[in-house]
C-alpha atoms as an extended CHARMM CRD file, in Angstrom:
* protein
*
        97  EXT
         1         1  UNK       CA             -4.3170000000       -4.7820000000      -14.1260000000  PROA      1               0.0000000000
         2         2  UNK       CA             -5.3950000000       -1.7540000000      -15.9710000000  PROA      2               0.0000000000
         3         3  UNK       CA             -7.7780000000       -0.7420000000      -12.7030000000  PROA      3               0.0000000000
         4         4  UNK       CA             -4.3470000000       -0.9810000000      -11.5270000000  PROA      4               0.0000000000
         5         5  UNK       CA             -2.7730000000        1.6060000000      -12.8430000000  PROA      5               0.0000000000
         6         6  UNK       CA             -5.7970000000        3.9850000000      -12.7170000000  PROA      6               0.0000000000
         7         7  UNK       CA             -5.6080000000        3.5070000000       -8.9950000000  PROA      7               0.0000000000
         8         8  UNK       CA             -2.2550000000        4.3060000000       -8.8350000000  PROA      8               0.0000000000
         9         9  UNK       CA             -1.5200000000        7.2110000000      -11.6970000000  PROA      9               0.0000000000
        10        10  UNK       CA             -3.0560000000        9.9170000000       -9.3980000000  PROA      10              0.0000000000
        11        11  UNK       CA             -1.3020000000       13.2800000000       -8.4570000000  PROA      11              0.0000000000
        12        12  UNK       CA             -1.0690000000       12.0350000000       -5.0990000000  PROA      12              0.0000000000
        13        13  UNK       CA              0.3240000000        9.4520000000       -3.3770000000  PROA      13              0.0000000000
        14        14  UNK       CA             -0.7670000000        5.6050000000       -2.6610000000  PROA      14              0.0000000000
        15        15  UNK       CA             -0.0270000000        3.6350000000       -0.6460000000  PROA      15              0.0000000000
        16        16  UNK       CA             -0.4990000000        0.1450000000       -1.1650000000  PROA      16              0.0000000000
        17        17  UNK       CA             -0.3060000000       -2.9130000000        1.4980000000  PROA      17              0.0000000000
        18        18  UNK       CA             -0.2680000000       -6.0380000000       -0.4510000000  PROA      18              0.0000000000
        19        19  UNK       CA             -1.2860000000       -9.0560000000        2.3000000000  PROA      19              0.0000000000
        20        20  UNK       CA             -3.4710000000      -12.1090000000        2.9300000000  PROA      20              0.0000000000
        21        21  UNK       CA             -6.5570000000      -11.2920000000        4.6340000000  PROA      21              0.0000000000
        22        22  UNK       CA             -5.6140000000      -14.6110000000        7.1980000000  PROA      22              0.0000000000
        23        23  UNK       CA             -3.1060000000      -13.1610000000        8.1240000000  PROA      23              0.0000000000
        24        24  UNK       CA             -3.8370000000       -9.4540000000        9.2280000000  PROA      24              0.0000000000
        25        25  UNK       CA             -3.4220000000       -8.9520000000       12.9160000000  PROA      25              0.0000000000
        26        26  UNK       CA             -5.8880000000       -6.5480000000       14.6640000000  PROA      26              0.0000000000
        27        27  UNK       CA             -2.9040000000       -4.0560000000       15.0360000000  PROA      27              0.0000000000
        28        28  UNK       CA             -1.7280000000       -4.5960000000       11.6830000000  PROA      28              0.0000000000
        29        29  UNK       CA             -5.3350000000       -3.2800000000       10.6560000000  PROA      29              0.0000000000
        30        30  UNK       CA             -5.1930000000       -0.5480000000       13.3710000000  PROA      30              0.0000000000
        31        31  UNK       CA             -1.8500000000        0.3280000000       11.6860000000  PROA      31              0.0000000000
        32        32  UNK       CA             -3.6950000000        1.2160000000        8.0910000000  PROA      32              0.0000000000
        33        33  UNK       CA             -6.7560000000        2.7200000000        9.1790000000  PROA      33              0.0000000000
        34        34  UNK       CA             -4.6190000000        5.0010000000       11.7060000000  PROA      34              0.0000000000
        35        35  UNK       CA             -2.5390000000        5.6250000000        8.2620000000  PROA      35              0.0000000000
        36        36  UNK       CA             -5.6620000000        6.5450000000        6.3880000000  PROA      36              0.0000000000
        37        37  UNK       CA             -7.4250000000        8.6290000000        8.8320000000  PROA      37              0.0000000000
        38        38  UNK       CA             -4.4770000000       10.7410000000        9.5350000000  PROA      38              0.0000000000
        39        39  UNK       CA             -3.2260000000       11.3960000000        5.5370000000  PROA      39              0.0000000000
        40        40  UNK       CA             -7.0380000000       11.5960000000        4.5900000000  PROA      40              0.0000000000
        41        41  UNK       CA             -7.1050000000       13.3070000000        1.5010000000  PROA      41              0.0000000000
        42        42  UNK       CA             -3.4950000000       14.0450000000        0.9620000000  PROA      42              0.0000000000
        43        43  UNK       CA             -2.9420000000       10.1270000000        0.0040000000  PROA      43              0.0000000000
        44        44  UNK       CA             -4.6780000000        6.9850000000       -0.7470000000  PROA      44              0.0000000000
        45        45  UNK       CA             -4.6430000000        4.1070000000        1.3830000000  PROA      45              0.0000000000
        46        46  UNK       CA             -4.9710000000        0.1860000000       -0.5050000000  PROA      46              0.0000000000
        47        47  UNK       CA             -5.4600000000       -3.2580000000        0.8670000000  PROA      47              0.0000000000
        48        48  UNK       CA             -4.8130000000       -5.8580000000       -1.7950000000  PROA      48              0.0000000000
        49        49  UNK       CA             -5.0370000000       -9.5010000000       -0.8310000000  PROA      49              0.0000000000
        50        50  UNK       CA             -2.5350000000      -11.2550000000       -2.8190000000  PROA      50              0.0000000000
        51        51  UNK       CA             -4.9010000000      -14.4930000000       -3.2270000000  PROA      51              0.0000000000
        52        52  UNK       CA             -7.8770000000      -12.2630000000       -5.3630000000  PROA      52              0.0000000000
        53        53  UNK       CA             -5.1930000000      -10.4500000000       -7.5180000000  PROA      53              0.0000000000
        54        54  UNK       CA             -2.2690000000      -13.0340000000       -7.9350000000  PROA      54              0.0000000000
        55        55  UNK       CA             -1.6910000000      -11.4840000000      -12.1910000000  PROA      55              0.0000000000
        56        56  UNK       CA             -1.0870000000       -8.6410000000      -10.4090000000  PROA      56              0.0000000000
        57        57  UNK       CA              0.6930000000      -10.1070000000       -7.3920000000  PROA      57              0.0000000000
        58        58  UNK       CA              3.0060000000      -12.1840000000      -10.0580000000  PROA      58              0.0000000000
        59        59  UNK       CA              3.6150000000       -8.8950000000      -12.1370000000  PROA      59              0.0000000000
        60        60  UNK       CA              4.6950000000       -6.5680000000       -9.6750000000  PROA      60              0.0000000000
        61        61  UNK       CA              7.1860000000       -9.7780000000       -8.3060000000  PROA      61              0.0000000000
        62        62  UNK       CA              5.5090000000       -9.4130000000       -4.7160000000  PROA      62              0.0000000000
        63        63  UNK       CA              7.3210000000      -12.1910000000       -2.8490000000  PROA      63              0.0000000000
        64        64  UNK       CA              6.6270000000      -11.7020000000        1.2950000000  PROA      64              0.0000000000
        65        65  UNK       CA              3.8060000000      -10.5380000000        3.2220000000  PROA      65              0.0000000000
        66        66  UNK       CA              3.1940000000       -8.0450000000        3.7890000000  PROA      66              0.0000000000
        67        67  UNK       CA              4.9390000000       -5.7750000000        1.4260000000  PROA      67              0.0000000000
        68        68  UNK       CA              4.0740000000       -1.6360000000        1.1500000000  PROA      68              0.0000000000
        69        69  UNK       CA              4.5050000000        0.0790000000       -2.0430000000  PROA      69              0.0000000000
        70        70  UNK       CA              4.3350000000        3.8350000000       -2.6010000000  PROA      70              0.0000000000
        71        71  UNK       CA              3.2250000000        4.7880000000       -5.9000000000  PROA      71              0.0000000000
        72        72  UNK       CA              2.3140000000        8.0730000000       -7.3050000000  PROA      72              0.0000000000
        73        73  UNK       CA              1.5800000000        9.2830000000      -11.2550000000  PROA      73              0.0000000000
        74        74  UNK       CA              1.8580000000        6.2920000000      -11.7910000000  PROA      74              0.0000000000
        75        75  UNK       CA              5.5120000000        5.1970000000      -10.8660000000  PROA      75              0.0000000000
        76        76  UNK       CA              6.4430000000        3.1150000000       -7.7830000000  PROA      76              0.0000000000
        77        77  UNK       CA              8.5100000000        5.7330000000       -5.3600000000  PROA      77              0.0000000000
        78        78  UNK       CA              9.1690000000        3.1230000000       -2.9390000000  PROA      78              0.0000000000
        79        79  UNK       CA              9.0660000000       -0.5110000000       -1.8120000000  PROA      79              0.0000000000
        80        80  UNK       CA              9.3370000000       -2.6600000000        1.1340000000  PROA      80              0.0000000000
        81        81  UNK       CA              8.4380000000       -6.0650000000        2.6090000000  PROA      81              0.0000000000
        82        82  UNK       CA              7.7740000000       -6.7190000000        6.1850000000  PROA      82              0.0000000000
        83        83  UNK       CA              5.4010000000       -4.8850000000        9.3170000000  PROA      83              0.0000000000
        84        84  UNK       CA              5.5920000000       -1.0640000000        9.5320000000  PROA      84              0.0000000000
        85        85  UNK       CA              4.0050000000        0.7640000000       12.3000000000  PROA      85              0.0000000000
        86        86  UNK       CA              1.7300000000        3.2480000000       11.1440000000  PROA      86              0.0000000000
        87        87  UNK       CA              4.0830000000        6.7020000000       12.0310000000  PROA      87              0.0000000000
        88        88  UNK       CA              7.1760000000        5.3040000000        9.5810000000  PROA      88              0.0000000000
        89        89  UNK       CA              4.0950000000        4.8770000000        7.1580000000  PROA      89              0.0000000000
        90        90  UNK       CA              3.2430000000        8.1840000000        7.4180000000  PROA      90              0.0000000000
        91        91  UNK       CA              6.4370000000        9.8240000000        7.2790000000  PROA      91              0.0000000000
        92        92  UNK       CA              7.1440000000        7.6680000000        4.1450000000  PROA      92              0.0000000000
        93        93  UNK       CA              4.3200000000        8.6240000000        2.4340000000  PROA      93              0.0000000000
        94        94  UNK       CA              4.3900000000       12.4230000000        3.5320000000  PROA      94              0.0000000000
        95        95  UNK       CA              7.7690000000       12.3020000000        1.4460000000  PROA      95              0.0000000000
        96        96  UNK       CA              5.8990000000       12.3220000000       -1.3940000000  PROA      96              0.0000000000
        97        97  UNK       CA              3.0700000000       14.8470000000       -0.6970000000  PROA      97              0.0000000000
């Protein structure tokens, strides 16, 4: 957990997509890396797979697959479960650039 919060107490933000790898559909992989390549360095982009990190799964309460977090210096800024296409994941995260 304390990799954790190194990963997310940066000056900019993260986002973080907590899923099971099963799951992933090819878009829903399309969705991140389109994410990633268009914030590049203005944000981070994080795949967590809920079965290799269930402490951290159980202390952050995640409940449904997928679920997006937005964190940034540390704090969560926002929070949602279910599919997001990759422009509302943008403009969320650009919110907080």
């Amino acid at each position: 957990m304390a990799k954790f919060g190194e990963l997310i107490s940066v000056d900019k933000p993260v986002l973080i997509k907590f899923c099971a790898n099963s799951n992933d559909t090819e878009n829903q992989i399309t969705t991140l890396t389109n994410v990633a390549a268009t914030l590049r360095e203005n944000a981070k982009v994080i795949k967590i797979n809920v079965a290799e990190n269930k402490a951290l799964v159980d202390a952050l309460e995640v409940q449904n697959i997928p679920t997006f977090m937005i964190c940034k210096k540390g704090e969560i800024k926002w929070r949602q479960a279910g599919f997001k296409d990759d422009k509302t994941l943008i403009g969320l995260v650009l919110n907080y650039v």
